[in-house]
KEKE-3310 file (N, C-alpha, C; in steps of 0.2 Angstrom, whole numbers, plus 5000, padded with zeros to 4 digits):
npx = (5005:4993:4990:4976:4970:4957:4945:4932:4932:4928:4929:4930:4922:4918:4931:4930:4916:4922:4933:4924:4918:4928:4935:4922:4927:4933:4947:4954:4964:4967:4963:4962:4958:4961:4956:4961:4973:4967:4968:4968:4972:4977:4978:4983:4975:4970:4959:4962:4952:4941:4943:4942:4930:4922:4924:4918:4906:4903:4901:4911:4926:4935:4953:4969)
npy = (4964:4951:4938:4927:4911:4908:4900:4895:4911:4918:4925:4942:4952:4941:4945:4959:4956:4950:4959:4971:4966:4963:4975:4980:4978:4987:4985:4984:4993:4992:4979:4969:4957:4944:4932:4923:4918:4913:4921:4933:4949:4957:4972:4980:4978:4968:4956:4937:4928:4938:4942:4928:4925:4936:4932:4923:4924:4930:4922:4914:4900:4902:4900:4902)
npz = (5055:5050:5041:5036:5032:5020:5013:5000:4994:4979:4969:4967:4971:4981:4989:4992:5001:5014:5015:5020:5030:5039:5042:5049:5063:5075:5080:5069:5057:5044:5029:5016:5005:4995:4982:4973:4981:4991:5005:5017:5022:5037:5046:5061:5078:5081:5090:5084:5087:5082:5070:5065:5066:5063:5047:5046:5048:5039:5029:5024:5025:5039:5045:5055)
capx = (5001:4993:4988:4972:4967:4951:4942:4926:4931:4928:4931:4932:4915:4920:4936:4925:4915:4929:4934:4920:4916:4936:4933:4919:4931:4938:4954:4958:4967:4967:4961:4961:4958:4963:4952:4966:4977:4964:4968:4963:4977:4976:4983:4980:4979:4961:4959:4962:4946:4936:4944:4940:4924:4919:4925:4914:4900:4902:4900:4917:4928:4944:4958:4975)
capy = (4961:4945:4933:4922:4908:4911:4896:4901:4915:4916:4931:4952:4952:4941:4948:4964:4955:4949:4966:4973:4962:4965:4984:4984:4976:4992:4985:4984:4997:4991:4973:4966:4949:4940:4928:4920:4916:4911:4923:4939:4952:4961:4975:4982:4975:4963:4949:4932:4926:4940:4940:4921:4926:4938:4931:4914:4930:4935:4915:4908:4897:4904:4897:4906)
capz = (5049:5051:5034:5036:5026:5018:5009:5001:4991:4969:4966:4970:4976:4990:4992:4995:5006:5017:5019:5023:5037:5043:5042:5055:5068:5078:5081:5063:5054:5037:5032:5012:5002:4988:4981:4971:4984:4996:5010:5020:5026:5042:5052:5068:5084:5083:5091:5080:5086:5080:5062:5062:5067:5055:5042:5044:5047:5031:5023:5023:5030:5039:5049:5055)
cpx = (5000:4990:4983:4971:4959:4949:4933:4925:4931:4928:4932:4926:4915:4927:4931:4922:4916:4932:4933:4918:4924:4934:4928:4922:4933:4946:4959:4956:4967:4966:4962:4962:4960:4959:4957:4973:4975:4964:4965:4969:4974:4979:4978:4978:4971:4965:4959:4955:4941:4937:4941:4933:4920:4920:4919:4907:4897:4900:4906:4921:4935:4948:4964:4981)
cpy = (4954:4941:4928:4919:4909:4905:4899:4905:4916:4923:4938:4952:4949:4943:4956:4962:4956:4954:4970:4972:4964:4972:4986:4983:4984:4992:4983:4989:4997:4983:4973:4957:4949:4933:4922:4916:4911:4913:4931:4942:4958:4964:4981:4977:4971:4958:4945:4930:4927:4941:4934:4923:4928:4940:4927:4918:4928:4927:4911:4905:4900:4900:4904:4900)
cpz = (5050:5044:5040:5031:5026:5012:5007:4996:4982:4967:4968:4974:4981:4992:4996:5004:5013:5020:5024:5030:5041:5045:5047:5060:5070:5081:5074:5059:5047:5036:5022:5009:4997:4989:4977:4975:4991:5002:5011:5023:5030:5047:5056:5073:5086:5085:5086:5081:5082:5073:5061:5061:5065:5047:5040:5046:5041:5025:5021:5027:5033:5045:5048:5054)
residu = (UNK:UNK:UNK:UNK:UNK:UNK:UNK:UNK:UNK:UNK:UNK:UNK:UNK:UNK:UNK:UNK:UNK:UNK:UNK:UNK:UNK:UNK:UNK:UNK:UNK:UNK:UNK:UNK:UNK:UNK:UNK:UNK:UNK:UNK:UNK:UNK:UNK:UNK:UNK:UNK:UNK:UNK:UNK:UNK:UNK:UNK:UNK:UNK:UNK:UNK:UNK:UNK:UNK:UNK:UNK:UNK:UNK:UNK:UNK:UNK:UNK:UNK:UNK:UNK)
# end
C-alpha cells in the first residue's frame, strides 16, 4: 500500500475523482481518497510516477 499527498481536494466528489482517475491505471488493485486528510491510498504494483501523474490529470496537486 502506498499513501500519496493529495493537495487540492474539498470534498467526496474529489475524493471520487481521485479514485476514479487511480482506478484506470492497470497496475492498481484498489485505490481511495480522503479529502480531510489530504491524501490518496493505493494498492498494487503501479508505477509512483503514474499515480502522481494521474492524479495532477484529474486537477490536483500530488506528491509522495
Amino acid at each position: 500500500m502506498t499513501t500519496i499527498d493529495v493537495d487540492g481536494m474539498s470534498c467526496t466528489g474529489c475524493e471520487d475523482n481521485v479514485t476514479d482517475a487511480l482506478g484506470e491505471l492497470p497496475e492498481v488493485e484498489s485505490a481511495s481518497a480522503d479529502h480531510e486528510a489530504g491524501t490518496a491510498t493505493v494498492e498494487g504494483d503501479a508505477d509512483l510516477d503514474a499515480v502522481v501523474a494521474a492524479i495532477e490529470d484529474a486537477g490536483y496537486e500530488a506528491s509522495t
